[in-house]
N, C-alpha and C positions, 0 to 999 in steps of 0.2 A: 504493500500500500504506500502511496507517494504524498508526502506533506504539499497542498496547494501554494504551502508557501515559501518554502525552500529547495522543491522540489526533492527532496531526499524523504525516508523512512522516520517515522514519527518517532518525534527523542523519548528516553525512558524517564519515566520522573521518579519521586520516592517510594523506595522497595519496589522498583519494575515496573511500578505502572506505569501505562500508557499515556505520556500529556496531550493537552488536547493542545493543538496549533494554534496559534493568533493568529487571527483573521488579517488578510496580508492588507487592506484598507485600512485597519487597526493601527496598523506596526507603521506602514506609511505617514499616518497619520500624525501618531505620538514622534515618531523622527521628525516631520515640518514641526509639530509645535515645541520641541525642545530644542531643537537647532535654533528657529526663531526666539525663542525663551534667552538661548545662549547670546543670540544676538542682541537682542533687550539689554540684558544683564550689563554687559560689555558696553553697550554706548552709556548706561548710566553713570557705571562706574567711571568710563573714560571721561567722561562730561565732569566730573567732580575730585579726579585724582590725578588725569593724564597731567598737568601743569601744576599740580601738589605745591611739589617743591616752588616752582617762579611762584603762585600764592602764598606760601609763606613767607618769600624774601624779597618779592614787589609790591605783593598788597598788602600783607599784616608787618613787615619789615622786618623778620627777623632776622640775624646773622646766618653763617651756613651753621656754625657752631651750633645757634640754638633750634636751627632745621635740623641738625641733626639729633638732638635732644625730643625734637615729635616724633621724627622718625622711628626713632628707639621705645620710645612711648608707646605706641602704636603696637610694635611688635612685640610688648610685654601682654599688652590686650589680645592679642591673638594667643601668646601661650596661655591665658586664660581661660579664652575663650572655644581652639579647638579641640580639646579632648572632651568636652563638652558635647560641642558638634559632631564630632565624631563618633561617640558612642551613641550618642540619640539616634545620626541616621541606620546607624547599622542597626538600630532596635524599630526602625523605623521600615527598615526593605525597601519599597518601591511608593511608601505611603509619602505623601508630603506635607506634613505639617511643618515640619520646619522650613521650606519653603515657602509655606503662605505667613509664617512670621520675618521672615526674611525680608519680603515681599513692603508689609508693613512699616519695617523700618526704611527700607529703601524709600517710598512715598516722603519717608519726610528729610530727605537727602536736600533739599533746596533749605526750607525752615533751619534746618541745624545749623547748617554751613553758615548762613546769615545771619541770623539772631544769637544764636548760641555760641558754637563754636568758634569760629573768627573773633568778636567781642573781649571771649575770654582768654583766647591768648594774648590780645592788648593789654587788657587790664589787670586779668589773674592768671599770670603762668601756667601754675601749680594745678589750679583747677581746671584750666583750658586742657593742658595734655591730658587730664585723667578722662574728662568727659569725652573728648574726641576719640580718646585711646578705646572704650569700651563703644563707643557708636561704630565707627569705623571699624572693628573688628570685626563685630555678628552682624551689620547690612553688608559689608564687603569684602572687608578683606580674607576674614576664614566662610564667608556665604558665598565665595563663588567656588573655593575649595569645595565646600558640601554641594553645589550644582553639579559641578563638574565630575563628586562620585557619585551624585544619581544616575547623571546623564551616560555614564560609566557603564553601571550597575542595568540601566532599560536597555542601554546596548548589548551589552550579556544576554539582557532578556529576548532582547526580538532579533538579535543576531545582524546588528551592524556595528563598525568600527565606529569605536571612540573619535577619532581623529575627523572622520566624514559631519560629525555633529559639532565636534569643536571649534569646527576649520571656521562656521555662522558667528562664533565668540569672535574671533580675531576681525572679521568684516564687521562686526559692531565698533566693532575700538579705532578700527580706522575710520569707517564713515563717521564717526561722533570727533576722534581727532583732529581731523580735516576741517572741521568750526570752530572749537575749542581754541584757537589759537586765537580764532577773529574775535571771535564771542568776547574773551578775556580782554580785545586790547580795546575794545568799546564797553563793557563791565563786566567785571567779575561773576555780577551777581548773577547775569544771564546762563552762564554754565548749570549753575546749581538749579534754577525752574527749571532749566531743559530736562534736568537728571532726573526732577519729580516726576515729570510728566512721563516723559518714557518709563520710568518704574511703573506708572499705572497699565502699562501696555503689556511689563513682563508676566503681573501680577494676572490678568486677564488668559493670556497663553499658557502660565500654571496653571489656572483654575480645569481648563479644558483637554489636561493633558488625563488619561482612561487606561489602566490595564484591568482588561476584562478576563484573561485565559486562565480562566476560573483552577482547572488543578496546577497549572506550571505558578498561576500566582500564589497558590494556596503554599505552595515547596516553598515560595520564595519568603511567605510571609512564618512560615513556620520555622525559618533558618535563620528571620530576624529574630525571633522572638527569641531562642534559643541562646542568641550574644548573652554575657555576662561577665561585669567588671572583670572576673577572675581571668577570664579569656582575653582582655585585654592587657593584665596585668602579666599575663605570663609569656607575650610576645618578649619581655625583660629577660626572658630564659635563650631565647633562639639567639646566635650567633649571628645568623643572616639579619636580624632588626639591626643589629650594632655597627653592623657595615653600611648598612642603607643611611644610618644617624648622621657617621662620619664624613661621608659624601655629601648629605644633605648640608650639616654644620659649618665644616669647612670651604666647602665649594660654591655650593648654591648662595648658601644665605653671603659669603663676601660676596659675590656678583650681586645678589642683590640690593646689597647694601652699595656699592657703586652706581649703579643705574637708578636709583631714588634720586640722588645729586646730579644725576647725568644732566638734566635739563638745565640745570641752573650754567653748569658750566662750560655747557655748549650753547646759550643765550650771549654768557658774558663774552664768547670770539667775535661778537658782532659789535658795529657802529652803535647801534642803539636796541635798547631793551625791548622796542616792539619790533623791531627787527630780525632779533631773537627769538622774542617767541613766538612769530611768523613762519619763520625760517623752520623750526621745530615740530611744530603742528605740522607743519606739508611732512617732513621727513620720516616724523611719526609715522602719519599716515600712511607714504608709500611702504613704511617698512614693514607696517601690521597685514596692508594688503599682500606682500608676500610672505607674510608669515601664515595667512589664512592657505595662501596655494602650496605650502612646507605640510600645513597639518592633513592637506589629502594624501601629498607622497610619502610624508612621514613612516606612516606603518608601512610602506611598502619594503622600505631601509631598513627600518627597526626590526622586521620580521628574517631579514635578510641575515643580517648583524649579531640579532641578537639581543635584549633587552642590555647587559651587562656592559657590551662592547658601544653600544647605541651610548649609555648612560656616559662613559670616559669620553666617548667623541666631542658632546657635549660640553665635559669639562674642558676640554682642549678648545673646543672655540672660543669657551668664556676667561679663559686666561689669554689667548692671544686678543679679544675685544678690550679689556682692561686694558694691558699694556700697550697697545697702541693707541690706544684713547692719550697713552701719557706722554706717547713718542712725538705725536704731531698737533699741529694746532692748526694747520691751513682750514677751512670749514669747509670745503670740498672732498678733502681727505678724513676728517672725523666723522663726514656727513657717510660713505664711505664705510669707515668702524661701525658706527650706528647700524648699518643694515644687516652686519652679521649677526644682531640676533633673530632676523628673520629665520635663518639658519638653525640658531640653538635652541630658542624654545621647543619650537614644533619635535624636535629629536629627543629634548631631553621629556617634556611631557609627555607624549605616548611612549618613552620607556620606560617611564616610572612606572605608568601603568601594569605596563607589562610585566614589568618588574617585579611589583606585587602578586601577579595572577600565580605569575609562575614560582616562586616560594612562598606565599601564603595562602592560609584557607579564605576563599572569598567573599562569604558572609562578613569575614572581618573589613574590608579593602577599604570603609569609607573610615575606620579608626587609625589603619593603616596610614593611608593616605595623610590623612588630615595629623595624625603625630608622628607620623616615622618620615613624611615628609616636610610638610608644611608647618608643622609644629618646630620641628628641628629646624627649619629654615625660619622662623621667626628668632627662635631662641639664641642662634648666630648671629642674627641681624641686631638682638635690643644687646648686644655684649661686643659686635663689631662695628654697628653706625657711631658711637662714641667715639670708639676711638679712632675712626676715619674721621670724625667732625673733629679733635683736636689737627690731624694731620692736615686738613683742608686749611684751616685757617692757620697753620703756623711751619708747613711747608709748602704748600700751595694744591693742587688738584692732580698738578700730570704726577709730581714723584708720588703721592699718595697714591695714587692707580700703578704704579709701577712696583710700588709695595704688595697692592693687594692683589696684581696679577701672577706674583712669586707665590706668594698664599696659594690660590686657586691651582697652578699650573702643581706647589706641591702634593697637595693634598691628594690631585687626580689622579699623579703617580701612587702614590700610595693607596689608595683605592683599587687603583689592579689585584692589590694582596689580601682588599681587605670585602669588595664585592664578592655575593656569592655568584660561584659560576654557574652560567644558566644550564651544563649539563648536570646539577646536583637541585634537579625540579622539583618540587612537591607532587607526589604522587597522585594522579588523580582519582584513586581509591580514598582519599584523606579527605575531598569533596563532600559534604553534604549533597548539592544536587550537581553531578556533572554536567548536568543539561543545560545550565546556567553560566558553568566556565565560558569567560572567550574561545573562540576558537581556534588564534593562535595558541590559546595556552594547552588547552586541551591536545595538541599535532605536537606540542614542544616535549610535556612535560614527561618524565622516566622516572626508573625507582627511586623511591627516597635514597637519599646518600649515606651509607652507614658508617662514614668515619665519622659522620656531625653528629652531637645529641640530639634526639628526636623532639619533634612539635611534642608540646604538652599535650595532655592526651585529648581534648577539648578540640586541638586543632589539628 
């Protein structure tokens, strides 16, 4: 008997039975409205963050020093706040209520930025970072983390690449990019309505997003249920979490702690500050529009590669973008650097993924995710943006990239020794529902590895 909708033999769901298929109108359906979702997400977020930095040190006047003190700020609220997230949505499976609180806070992306947040880092430091720090966390910065393992996690479900849904996020961030510059230099304040407004659009495309396939969702929502702290706490046991940390720690979060300042300091190579942040909005934007066309070929590479060997590639673009961020200053030649993260994102995000599928149990993937990645990559970031902001202002911006591209380029070496390798995969007997794995993981993965201590028994 042949699935109408994958053409293949109907997957086994839990203890052998038979799942019933998603209706391919269904599957089609929820991939336009999460892809679209993705793209919402992305212009809001870029409407009120892509120019962060030039907002802190144009309009509310801070130094880089004390931009990098939100910075930091920022990313203690996200250790806060994604283990949180993380654990909810894997208790959560394919349900979205955290979503629709997500959703909420984002509406009021315009009000905070104006009335609140802005104000208070004029007037009260102290309470300006703490408030910004826990807003900005749970509407964005750890909420697109949690989109991103839904949108993950329904790709699982109805059997399309992560990367095909994502690719809609990076064309939100350029299309919102691409005014975000103009917006800002006629007023500030217009980024931030834009941001509400389009929030109410994503919020709308959540609401209508439907899994019906009554037994495969019945496995899915039974595997959620079954998550518990203990099972989070004992990824603390696996080897392979510790490797994914060190990468995450070292590598990711110094790049990202560079590119929060990026803008500021590829504003200041120009004549005049709207000049700059002209100049940055277009290049943003071409560089997101090909970072959108990286997240369709992306898994083609990644699967080619490898998750593991994908993940170091990565590192290697992001320490040569650093350091020649510090080598040149012509703004045709940086402009140049800038576009190679078209390159690195898209490679290093679908390998993370991948990453996860193939050494951990999948139910876990969104606590995974959101702490072994994004969590680690915050924790980097509120212990390394510091002390890049001393180096910004008391050696300048290129040697401070030339520092932290030493950083990055060592760590990635060291990562060869310390990633696990993708032939020591998580067996997919260790699977709650196999039905459920990606597919690459599923074609990839082999016996567990018996020189490593075993998943706790849970996973």
């Amino acid at each position: 008997m042949t699935d109408q909708t994958t053409g293949q033999s109907p997957t086994t769901g839990h203890h052998g039975a038979p799942a019933v298929a998603t209706g391919p109108s269904r599957r089609r359906l929820n991939f336009t409205l999460v892809s679209a979702a993705l793209f919402m997400f992305f212009v809001t977020w870029s409407l009120s963050w892509s120019l962060f930095s030039i907002w802190l040190t144009q309009d509310i006047g801070l130094s880089a020093g004390r931009s990098s003190l939100v910075i930091s700020a920022n990313a203690i609220g996200c250790l806060v706040t994604m283990p949180v997230y993380g654990y909810l949505q894997d208790k959560l499976g394919l349900r979205k209520n955290l979503l629709y609180w997500v959703s909420g806070l984002m509406l009021l992306v315009g009000p905070m930025y104006i009335y609140v947040y802005g104000p208070l880092l004029k007037t009260q430091f102290a309470l300006g970072l703490l408030v910004g720090a826990a807003y900005l966390a749970m509407a964005f910065a750890v909420a697109v983390a949690t989109l991103e393992s839904y949108t993950e996690r329904l790709g699982r479900f109805h059997g399309f690449e992560f990367g095909r849904a994502r690719m809609f996020g990076s064309l939100g961030w350029a299309a919102a990019t691409f005014f975000a510059g103009r917006l800002f230099n006629i007023d500030p304040r217009l980024n931030f309505w834009a941001a509400s407004v389009s929030a109410a659009v994503f919020l709308v495309l959540i609401v209508s997003i439907r899994v019906t396939d009554g037994r495969r969702s019945a496995a899915v929502e039974a595997a959620a249920s079954s998550v518990s702290m203990t099972d989070v706490r004992s990824l603390l046991r696996y080897p392979a979490f510790w490797g994914l940390l060190l990468f995450v720690i070292a590598v990711t979060a110094t790049y990202n702690t560079y590119d929060q300042m990026f803008p500021s300091y590829f504003a200041s190579l120009f004549s005049t500050a709207g000049e700059g942040n002209r100049m940055y909005s277009d290049l943003n934007s071409v560089q997101v529009f090909l970072e959108a066309g990286g997240m369709a070929l992306a898994p083609f590479l990644v699967n080619r590669l490898g998750p593991k060997k994908s993940l170091l590639l990565s590192g290697c673009i992001m320490a040569a973008r650093i350091g020649l961020s510090g080598l040149v200053t012509d703004p045709a030649a940086i402009s140049a650097v800038k576009l190679m993260h078209a390159a690195e994102l898209p490679i290093m995000l679908i390998a993370i993924f991948k990453y996860i599928n193939l050494h951990f149990e999948s139910r876990l993937s969104s606590s995974i995710y959101l702490v072994g990645f994004q969590l680690a990559a915050q924790l980097g970031a509120a212990v390394i943006s510091p002390l890049a902001g001393l180096g910004y202002d008391s050696i300048g911006f290129a040697r401070t990239y030339l520092l932290l591209a030493g950083v990055v380029a060592l760590f990635t070496a060291l990562s060869v020794l310390t990633l696990r390798p993708d032939a020591k995969a998580l067996s997919v007997s260790a699977l709650p529902d196999p039905a459920l794995a990606a597919p690459a993981a599923r074609e990839n993965r082999s016996a567990p590895d018996k020189s490593e201590a075993p998943l706790p028994a849970k996973l």
